[in-house]
N, C-alpha and C positions, 0 to 999 in steps of 0.2 A: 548502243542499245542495251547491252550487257549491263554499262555501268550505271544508267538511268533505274533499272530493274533493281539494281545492288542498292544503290540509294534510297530506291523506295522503301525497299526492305527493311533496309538499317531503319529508315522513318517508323516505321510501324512496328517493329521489335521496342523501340527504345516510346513510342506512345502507349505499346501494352506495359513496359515496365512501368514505366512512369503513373498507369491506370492502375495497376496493381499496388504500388506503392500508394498510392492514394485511396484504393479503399482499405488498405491495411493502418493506414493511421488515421484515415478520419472514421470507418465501422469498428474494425478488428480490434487494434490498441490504440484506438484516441489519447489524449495529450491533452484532455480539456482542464480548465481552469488552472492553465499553466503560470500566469502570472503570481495566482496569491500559492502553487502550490511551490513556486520559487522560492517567494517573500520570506511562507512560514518554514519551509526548509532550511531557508538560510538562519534564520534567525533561532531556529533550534538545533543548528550545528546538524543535520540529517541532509540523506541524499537525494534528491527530489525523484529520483527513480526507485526509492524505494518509498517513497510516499507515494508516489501514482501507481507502483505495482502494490500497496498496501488497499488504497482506492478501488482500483478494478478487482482487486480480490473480495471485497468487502459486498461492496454495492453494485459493480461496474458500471458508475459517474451517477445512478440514479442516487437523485438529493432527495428523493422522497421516498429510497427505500426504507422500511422498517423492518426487520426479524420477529422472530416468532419468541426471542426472548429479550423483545422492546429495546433493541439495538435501533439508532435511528441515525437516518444522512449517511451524506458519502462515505466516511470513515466506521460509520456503522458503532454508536457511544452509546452505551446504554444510560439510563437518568440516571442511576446510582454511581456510576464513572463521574458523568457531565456533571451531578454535583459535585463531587471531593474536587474533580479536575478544575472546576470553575471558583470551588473557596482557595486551591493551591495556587491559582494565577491569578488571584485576588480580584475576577470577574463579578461586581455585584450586581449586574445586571442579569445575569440567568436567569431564565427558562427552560426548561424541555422544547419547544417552541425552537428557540434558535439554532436545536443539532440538527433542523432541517434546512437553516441557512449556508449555502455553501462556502461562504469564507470563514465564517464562525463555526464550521467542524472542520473544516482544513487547521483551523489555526488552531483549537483542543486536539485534535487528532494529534499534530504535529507536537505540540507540546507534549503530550501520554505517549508518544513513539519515544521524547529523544527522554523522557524520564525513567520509561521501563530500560534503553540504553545506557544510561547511567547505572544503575542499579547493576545491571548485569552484564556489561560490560562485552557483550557480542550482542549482533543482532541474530542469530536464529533462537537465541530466547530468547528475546525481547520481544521477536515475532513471536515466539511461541506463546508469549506474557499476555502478549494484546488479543489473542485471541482465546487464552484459557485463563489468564491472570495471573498475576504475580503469586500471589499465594502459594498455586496449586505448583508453579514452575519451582521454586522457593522448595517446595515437599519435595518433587521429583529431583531437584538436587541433593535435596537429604538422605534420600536412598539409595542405600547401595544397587538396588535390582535398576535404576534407570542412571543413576550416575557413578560413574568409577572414581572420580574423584571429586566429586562438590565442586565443579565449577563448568563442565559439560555434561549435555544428556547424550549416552549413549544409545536410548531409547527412548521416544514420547510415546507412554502406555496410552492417549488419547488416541484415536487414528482420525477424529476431524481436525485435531490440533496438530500428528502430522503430516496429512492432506494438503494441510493451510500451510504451514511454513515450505513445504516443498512448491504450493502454489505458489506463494511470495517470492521465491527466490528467481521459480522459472520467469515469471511475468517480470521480475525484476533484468534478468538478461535478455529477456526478448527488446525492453524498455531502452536498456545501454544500447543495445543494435542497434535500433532503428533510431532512438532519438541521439545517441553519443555522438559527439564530436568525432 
């Protein structure tokens, strides 16, 4: 009788994990449009946990979010980005229109993720780039008050810009947990 009890139990521990773990990945940290966000990860040399924790930071998967400064789609591109981004990967079909299409802003997004990483050669500027812009990240390495030496910030004088990259990073290790191998 003991051990019929013991069993049940173990049953029903390992159904609430198994419950729990499923509403953690399909509400909490979803993992959607996993195919193309492989595809363009792959193809721009990025980690695809860092494009989906890039994603949930942005929009969290809504493809028809906009911002209050005409940031639009999962990746959240403003038109002035989606242009330059769409004449550099020699897209002559653009629109504003298609930053609401969800594989046509995975695929801009990913391309402006692995460019701002070229440029800068770590990713928490880059994260920082993508969400304040190169420019302003560019300044902040010029100055001594935020960089000690011209190629880290030892300070981002933004506090949503470093909001954001400390969001990116956490959602990026919650993302390795649950999704890594």
């Amino acid at each position: 009788m003991k051990f019929k009890k013991l069993v049940i139990a173990l049953i029903l521990v390992a159904m609430v994990i198994g419950g729990v773990n499923y509403v953690v990945k399909e509400y909490i940290f979803p993992f959607r449009h996993r195919e193309v966000i492989l595809k363009y990860s792959k193809e721009n040399n990025l980690d695809p946990y860092l494009v989906v924790s890039v994603i949930m930071a942005e929009s969290k998967f809504n493809s028809e979010a906009k911002s209050n400064k005409d940031a639009m789609g999962l990746m959240q591109i403003t038109t002035e980005t989606g242009k330059w981004i769409a004449e550099q990967m020699g897209l002559d079909e653009y629109t504003e229109d298609k930053l609401y299409q969800e594989e046509y802003n995975i695929k801009m997004g990913c391309w402006y993720l692995n460019n701002l990483y070229e440029e800068f050669e770590d990713i928490d500027l880059s994260i920082a780039a993508y969400n304040a812009g190169r420019g302003r990240v560019n300044e902040w390495l010029a100055s001594k008050e935020y960089s000690l030496d011209g190629e880290n910030l030892h300070y981002i004088p933004y506090k949503e810009t470093k909001k954001y990259v400390d969001k990116v990073n956490t959602y990026y290790k919650i993302y390795a947990k649950i999704y890594g191998n």
